[in-house]
C-alpha positions as a Markdown table, in Angstrom:
| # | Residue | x | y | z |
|---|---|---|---|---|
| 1 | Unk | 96.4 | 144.5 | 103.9 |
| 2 | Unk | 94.8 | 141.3 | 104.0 |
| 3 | Unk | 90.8 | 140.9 | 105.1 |
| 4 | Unk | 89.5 | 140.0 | 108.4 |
| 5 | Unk | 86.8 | 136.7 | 108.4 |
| 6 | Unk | 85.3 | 138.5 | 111.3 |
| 7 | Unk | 84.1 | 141.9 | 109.4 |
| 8 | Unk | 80.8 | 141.8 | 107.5 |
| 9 | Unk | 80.3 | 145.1 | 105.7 |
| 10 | Unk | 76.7 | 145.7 | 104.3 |
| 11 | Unk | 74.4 | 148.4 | 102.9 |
| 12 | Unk | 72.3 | 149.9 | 105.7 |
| 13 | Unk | 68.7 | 149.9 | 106.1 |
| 14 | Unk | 66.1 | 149.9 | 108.7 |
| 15 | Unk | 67.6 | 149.3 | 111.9 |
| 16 | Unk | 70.9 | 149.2 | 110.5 |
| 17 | Unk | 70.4 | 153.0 | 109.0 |
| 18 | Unk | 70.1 | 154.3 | 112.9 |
| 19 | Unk | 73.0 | 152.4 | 113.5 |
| 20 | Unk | 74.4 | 153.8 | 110.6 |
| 21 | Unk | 73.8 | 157.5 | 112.2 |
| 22 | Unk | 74.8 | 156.8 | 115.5 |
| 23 | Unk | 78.0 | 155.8 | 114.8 |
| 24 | Unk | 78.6 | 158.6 | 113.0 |
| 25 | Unk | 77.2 | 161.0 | 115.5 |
| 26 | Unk | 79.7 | 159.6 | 118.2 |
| 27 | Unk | 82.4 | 159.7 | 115.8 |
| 28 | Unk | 82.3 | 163.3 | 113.9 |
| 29 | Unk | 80.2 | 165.3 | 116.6 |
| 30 | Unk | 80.8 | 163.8 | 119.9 |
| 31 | Unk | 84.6 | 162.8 | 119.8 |
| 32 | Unk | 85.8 | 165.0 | 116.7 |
| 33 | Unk | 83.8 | 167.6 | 117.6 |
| 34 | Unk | 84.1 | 168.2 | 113.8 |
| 35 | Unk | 80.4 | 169.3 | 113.8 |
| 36 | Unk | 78.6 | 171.3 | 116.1 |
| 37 | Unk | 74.9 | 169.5 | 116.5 |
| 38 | Unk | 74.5 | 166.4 | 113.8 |
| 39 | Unk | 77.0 | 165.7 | 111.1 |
| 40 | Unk | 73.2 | 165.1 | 109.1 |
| 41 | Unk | 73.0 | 166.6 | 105.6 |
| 42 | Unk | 71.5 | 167.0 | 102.5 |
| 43 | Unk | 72.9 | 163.8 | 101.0 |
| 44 | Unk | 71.1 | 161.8 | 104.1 |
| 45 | Unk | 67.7 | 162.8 | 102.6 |
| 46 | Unk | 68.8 | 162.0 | 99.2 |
| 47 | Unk | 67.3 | 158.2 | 98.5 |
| 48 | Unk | 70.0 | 157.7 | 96.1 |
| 49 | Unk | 72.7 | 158.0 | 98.8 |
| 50 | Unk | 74.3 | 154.5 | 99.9 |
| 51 | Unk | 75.0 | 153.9 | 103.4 |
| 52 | Unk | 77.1 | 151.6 | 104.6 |
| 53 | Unk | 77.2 | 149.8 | 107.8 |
| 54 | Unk | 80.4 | 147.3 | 109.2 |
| 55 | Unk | 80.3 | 145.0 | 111.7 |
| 56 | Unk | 83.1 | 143.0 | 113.5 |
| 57 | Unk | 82.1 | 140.1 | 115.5 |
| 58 | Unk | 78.5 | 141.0 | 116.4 |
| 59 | Unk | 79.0 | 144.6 | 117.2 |
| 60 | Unk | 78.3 | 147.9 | 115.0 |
| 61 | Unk | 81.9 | 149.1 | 114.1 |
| 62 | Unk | 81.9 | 151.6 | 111.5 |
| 63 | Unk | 80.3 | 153.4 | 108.6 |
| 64 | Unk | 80.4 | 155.0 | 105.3 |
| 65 | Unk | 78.5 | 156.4 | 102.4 |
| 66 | Unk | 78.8 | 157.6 | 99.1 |
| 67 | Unk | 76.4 | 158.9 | 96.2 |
| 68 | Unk | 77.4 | 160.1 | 92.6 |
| 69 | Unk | 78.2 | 163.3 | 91.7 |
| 70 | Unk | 77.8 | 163.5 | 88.2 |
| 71 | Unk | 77.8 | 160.4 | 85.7 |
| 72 | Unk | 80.7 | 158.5 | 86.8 |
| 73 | Unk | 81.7 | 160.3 | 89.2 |
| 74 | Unk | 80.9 | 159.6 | 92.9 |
| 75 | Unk | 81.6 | 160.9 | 96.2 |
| 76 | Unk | 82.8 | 158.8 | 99.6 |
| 77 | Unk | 82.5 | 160.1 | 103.0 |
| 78 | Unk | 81.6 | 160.6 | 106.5 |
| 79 | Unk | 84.2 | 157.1 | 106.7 |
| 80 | Unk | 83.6 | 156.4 | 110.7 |
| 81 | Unk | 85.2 | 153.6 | 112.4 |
| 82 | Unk | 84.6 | 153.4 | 116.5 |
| 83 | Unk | 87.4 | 154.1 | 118.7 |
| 84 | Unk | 87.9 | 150.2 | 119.9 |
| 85 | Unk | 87.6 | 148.9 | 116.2 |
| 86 | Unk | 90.0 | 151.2 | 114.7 |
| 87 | Unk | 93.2 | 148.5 | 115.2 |
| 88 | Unk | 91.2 | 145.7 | 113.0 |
| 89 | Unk | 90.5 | 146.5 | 109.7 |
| 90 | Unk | 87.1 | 148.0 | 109.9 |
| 91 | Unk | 87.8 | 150.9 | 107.5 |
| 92 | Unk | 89.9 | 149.2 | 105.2 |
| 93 | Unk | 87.2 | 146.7 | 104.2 |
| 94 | Unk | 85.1 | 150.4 | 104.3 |
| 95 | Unk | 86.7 | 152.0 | 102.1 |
| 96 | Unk | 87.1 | 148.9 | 100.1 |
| 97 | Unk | 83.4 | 147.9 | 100.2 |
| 98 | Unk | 82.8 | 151.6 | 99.0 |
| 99 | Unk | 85.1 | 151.6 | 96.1 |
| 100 | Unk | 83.7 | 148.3 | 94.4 |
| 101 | Unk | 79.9 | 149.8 | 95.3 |
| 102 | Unk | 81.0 | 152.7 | 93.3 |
| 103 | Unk | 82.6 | 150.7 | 90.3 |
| 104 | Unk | 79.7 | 148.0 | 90.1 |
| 105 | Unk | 77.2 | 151.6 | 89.9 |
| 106 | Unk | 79.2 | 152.0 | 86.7 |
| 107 | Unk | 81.3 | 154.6 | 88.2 |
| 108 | Unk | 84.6 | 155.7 | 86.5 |
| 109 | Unk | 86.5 | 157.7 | 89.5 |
| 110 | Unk | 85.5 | 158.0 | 93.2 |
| 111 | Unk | 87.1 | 161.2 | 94.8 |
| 112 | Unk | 87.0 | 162.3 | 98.7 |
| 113 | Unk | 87.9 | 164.8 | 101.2 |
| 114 | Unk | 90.7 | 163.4 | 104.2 |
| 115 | Unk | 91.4 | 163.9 | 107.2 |
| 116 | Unk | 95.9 | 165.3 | 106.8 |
| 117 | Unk | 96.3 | 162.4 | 109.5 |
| 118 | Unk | 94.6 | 159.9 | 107.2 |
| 119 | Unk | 95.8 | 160.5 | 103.9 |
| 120 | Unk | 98.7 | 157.6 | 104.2 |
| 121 | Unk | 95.9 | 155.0 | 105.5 |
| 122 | Unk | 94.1 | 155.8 | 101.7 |
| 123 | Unk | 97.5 | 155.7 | 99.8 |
| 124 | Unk | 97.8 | 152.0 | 100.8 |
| 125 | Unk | 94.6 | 151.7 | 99.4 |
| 126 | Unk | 95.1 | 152.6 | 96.1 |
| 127 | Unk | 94.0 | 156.3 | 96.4 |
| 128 | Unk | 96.1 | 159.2 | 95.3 |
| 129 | Unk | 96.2 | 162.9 | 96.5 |
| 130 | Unk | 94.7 | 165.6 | 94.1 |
| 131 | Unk | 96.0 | 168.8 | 94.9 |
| 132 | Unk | 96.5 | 170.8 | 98.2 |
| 133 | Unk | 94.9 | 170.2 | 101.3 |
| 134 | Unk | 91.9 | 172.6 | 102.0 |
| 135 | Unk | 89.8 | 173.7 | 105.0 |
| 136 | Unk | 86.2 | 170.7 | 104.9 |
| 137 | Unk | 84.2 | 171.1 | 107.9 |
| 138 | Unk | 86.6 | 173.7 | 109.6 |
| 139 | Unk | 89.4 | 171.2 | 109.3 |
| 140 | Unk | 92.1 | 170.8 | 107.2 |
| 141 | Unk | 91.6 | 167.9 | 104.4 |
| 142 | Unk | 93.6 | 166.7 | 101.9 |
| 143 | Unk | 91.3 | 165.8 | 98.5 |
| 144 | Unk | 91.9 | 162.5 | 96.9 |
| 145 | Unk | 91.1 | 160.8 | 94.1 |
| 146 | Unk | 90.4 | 156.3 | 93.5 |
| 147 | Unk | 90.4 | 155.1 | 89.5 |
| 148 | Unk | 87.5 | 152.9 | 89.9 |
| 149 | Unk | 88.5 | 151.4 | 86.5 |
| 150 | Unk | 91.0 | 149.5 | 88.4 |
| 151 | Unk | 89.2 | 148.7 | 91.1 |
| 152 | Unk | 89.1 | 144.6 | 92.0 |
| 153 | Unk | 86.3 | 142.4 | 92.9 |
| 154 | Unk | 85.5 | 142.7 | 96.3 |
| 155 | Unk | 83.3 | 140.5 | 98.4 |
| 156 | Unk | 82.9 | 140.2 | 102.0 |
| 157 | Unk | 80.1 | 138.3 | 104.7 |
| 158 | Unk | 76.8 | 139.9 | 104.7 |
| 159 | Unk | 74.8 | 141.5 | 107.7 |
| 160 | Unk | 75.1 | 139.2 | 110.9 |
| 161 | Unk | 72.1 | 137.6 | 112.1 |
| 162 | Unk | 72.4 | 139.8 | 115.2 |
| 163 | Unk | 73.9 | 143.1 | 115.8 |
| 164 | Unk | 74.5 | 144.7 | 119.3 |
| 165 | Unk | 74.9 | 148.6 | 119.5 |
| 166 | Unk | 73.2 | 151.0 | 121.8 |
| 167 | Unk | 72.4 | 154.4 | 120.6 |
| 168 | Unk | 74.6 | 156.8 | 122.6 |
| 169 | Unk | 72.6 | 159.4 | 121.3 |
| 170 | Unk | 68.8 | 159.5 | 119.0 |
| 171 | Unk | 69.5 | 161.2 | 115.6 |
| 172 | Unk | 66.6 | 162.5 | 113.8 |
| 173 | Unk | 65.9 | 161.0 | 110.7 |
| 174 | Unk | 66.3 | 163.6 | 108.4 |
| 175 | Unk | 63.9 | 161.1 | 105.5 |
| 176 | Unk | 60.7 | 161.9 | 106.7 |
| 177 | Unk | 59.7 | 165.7 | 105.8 |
Protein backbone atom coordinates (compact mmCIF):
# COMPACT_ATOMS: atom_id res chain seq x y z
CA UNK A 1 0.00 0.00 0.00
CA UNK A 2 1.66 3.10 -0.75
CA UNK A 3 0.88 6.54 1.34
CA UNK A 4 -1.44 9.20 0.33
CA UNK A 5 0.26 13.13 0.36
CA UNK A 6 -3.16 14.23 1.22
CA UNK A 7 -3.54 12.35 4.83
CA UNK A 8 -1.98 14.06 7.80
CA UNK A 9 -2.29 11.76 10.90
CA UNK A 10 -1.65 13.46 14.31
CA UNK A 11 -1.96 13.02 18.09
CA UNK A 12 -5.20 14.70 19.25
CA UNK A 13 -5.68 17.37 21.67
CA UNK A 14 -7.89 20.23 22.38
CA UNK A 15 -10.16 20.62 19.68
CA UNK A 16 -8.89 17.84 17.80
CA UNK A 17 -9.74 15.39 21.09
CA UNK A 18 -13.67 16.33 20.39
CA UNK A 19 -13.05 15.57 17.05
CA UNK A 20 -11.36 12.65 18.04
CA UNK A 21 -14.84 11.49 19.99
CA UNK A 22 -17.12 12.42 17.42
CA UNK A 23 -15.87 10.39 14.97
CA UNK A 24 -15.93 7.69 16.96
CA UNK A 25 -19.39 8.24 18.23
CA UNK A 26 -20.73 8.22 14.59
CA UNK A 27 -18.73 5.39 13.77
CA UNK A 28 -19.20 2.58 16.73
CA UNK A 29 -22.57 3.94 18.25
CA UNK A 30 -24.47 5.55 15.54
CA UNK A 31 -23.70 3.40 12.32
CA UNK A 32 -22.38 0.09 14.06
CA UNK A 33 -24.58 0.32 16.61
CA UNK A 34 -21.77 -1.62 18.34
CA UNK A 35 -22.46 0.41 21.58
CA UNK A 36 -25.49 1.31 23.03
CA UNK A 37 -24.99 5.20 24.41
CA UNK A 38 -21.03 6.31 24.02
CA UNK A 39 -18.31 3.93 23.00
CA UNK A 40 -16.44 6.22 26.11
CA UNK A 41 -14.40 4.21 28.51
CA UNK A 42 -12.08 3.93 31.13
CA UNK A 43 -8.98 4.24 28.96
CA UNK A 44 -10.48 7.86 27.73
CA UNK A 45 -9.93 9.14 31.30
CA UNK A 46 -6.64 7.57 31.48
CA UNK A 47 -4.00 10.66 30.54
CA UNK A 48 -1.61 8.10 29.39
CA UNK A 49 -3.91 6.99 26.57
CA UNK A 50 -2.92 8.36 22.93
CA UNK A 51 -5.46 9.54 20.68
CA UNK A 52 -5.13 9.80 17.38
CA UNK A 53 -6.73 11.96 14.89
CA UNK A 54 -6.42 11.67 10.66
CA UNK A 55 -7.24 14.09 8.29
CA UNK A 56 -7.58 13.88 4.45
CA UNK A 57 -7.59 17.11 2.70
CA UNK A 58 -8.99 19.46 5.29
CA UNK A 59 -11.63 17.31 6.72
CA UNK A 60 -11.65 15.00 10.06
CA UNK A 61 -11.51 11.40 8.62
CA UNK A 62 -10.71 8.96 11.10
CA UNK A 63 -9.39 7.92 14.53
CA UNK A 64 -7.49 5.64 16.77
CA UNK A 65 -5.90 5.18 20.10
CA UNK A 66 -3.86 2.96 21.94
CA UNK A 67 -2.17 2.86 25.67
CA UNK A 68 0.13 0.10 27.08
CA UNK A 69 -0.89 -2.68 28.80
CA UNK A 70 1.93 -3.85 30.65
CA UNK A 71 5.74 -2.85 29.82
CA UNK A 72 5.97 -3.47 26.22
CA UNK A 73 3.00 -4.30 25.57
CA UNK A 74 0.30 -1.97 24.16
CA UNK A 75 -3.21 -2.08 23.11
CA UNK A 76 -4.74 -0.40 19.70
CA UNK A 77 -8.31 0.29 19.26
CA UNK A 78 -11.51 1.94 18.71
CA UNK A 79 -9.69 2.28 14.70
CA UNK A 80 -12.61 4.55 13.09
CA UNK A 81 -12.50 5.74 9.67
CA UNK A 82 -15.78 7.79 8.26
CA UNK A 83 -17.93 6.23 5.76
CA UNK A 84 -16.73 8.58 2.63
CA UNK A 85 -12.88 8.19 3.64
CA UNK A 86 -12.88 4.56 3.98
CA UNK A 87 -11.67 4.09 -0.08
CA UNK A 88 -8.41 6.30 0.61
CA UNK A 89 -6.11 5.19 2.94
CA UNK A 90 -7.15 6.78 6.10
CA UNK A 91 -6.81 3.66 8.25
CA UNK A 92 -3.86 2.28 6.83
CA UNK A 93 -1.78 5.31 7.60
CA UNK A 94 -3.90 4.69 11.17
CA UNK A 95 -2.94 1.80 11.90
CA UNK A 96 0.49 2.56 10.66
CA UNK A 97 0.82 5.86 12.64
CA UNK A 98 -0.29 3.62 15.73
CA UNK A 99 2.21 0.95 15.32
CA UNK A 100 5.40 3.25 15.04
CA UNK A 101 3.70 5.43 18.27
CA UNK A 102 3.80 2.18 20.04
CA UNK A 103 7.44 1.11 18.96
CA UNK A 104 8.99 4.75 19.46
CA UNK A 105 7.17 4.29 23.36
CA UNK A 106 9.62 1.41 23.58
CA UNK A 107 6.98 -1.10 22.97
CA UNK A 108 7.86 -4.70 21.99
CA UNK A 109 4.28 -6.17 20.59
CA UNK A 110 1.05 -4.17 19.92
CA UNK A 111 -1.94 -6.66 20.06
CA UNK A 112 -5.82 -5.81 19.11
CA UNK A 113 -9.29 -7.03 18.97
CA UNK A 114 -10.93 -7.10 14.94
CA UNK A 115 -13.64 -6.69 13.49
CA UNK A 116 -13.94 -10.93 11.31
CA UNK A 117 -14.57 -8.50 8.19
CA UNK A 118 -11.37 -6.69 8.86
CA UNK A 119 -8.89 -9.11 9.75
CA UNK A 120 -7.44 -9.29 5.95
CA UNK A 121 -7.13 -5.31 5.85
CA UNK A 122 -4.50 -5.85 9.15
CA UNK A 123 -2.83 -9.03 7.48
CA UNK A 124 -1.59 -6.66 4.68
CA UNK A 125 -0.29 -4.69 7.32
CA UNK A 126 1.90 -6.78 8.94
CA UNK A 127 -0.41 -8.12 11.68
CA UNK A 128 -1.00 -11.72 12.41
CA UNK A 129 -4.06 -13.56 14.04
CA UNK A 130 -3.61 -14.95 17.57
CA UNK A 131 -6.06 -17.49 18.21
CA UNK A 132 -9.87 -17.76 17.66
CA UNK A 133 -12.13 -15.19 17.11
CA UNK A 134 -14.14 -14.15 20.35
CA UNK A 135 -17.29 -12.27 21.19
CA UNK A 136 -15.74 -7.90 22.06
CA UNK A 137 -18.46 -5.68 22.42
CA UNK A 138 -21.20 -8.22 21.53
CA UNK A 139 -19.50 -8.87 18.23
CA UNK A 140 -17.45 -11.34 16.96
CA UNK A 141 -13.57 -10.30 16.89
CA UNK A 142 -10.72 -11.89 15.77
CA UNK A 143 -7.48 -11.03 18.28
CA UNK A 144 -4.33 -10.05 16.56
CA UNK A 145 -1.07 -9.58 17.34
CA UNK A 146 1.88 -6.61 15.43
CA UNK A 147 5.85 -7.40 16.36
CA UNK A 148 6.74 -3.81 16.98
CA UNK A 149 10.35 -4.94 16.82
CA UNK A 150 9.92 -4.85 13.16
CA UNK A 151 8.05 -2.11 12.87
CA UNK A 152 9.64 0.70 10.17
CA UNK A 153 10.00 4.38 10.44
CA UNK A 154 7.03 6.00 9.70
CA UNK A 155 6.39 9.66 9.19
CA UNK A 156 3.55 11.45 7.74
CA UNK A 157 2.32 15.60 7.46
CA UNK A 158 1.31 17.00 10.73
CA UNK A 159 -2.16 18.63 11.82
CA UNK A 160 -3.53 20.92 8.95
CA UNK A 161 -3.74 24.49 9.58
CA UNK A 162 -7.53 24.12 9.38
CA UNK A 163 -9.80 21.30 9.93
CA UNK A 164 -13.52 21.24 9.06
CA UNK A 165 -15.88 18.72 10.97
CA UNK A 166 -19.21 19.30 12.56
CA UNK A 167 -20.11 17.47 15.64
CA UNK A 168 -23.03 15.16 14.71
CA UNK A 169 -23.45 14.57 18.20
CA UNK A 170 -21.72 16.39 21.87
CA UNK A 171 -19.83 13.62 23.71
CA UNK A 172 -19.11 14.32 27.24
CA UNK A 173 -15.76 14.47 28.17
CA UNK A 174 -15.20 11.80 30.32
CA UNK A 175 -11.49 13.97 31.73
CA UNK A 176 -13.07 16.15 33.96
CA UNK A 177 -14.42 14.33 37.31
Amino acid sequence: MTRSPDIGVWRAAGPDLARHYAIRQRVFVLEQRILELTDLDGHDRDANTIHVLAAQGFCAAGTVRLYRLDGELWQGDRLAVLPSHRSSMVGAELVRFAVATACALGGAQMVAQIQLPNVRFFERLGWTRAGAPAPYCGRDHQPMVYDLTQAPAFLLPGRPVELMLEPLVEVPDLRAG
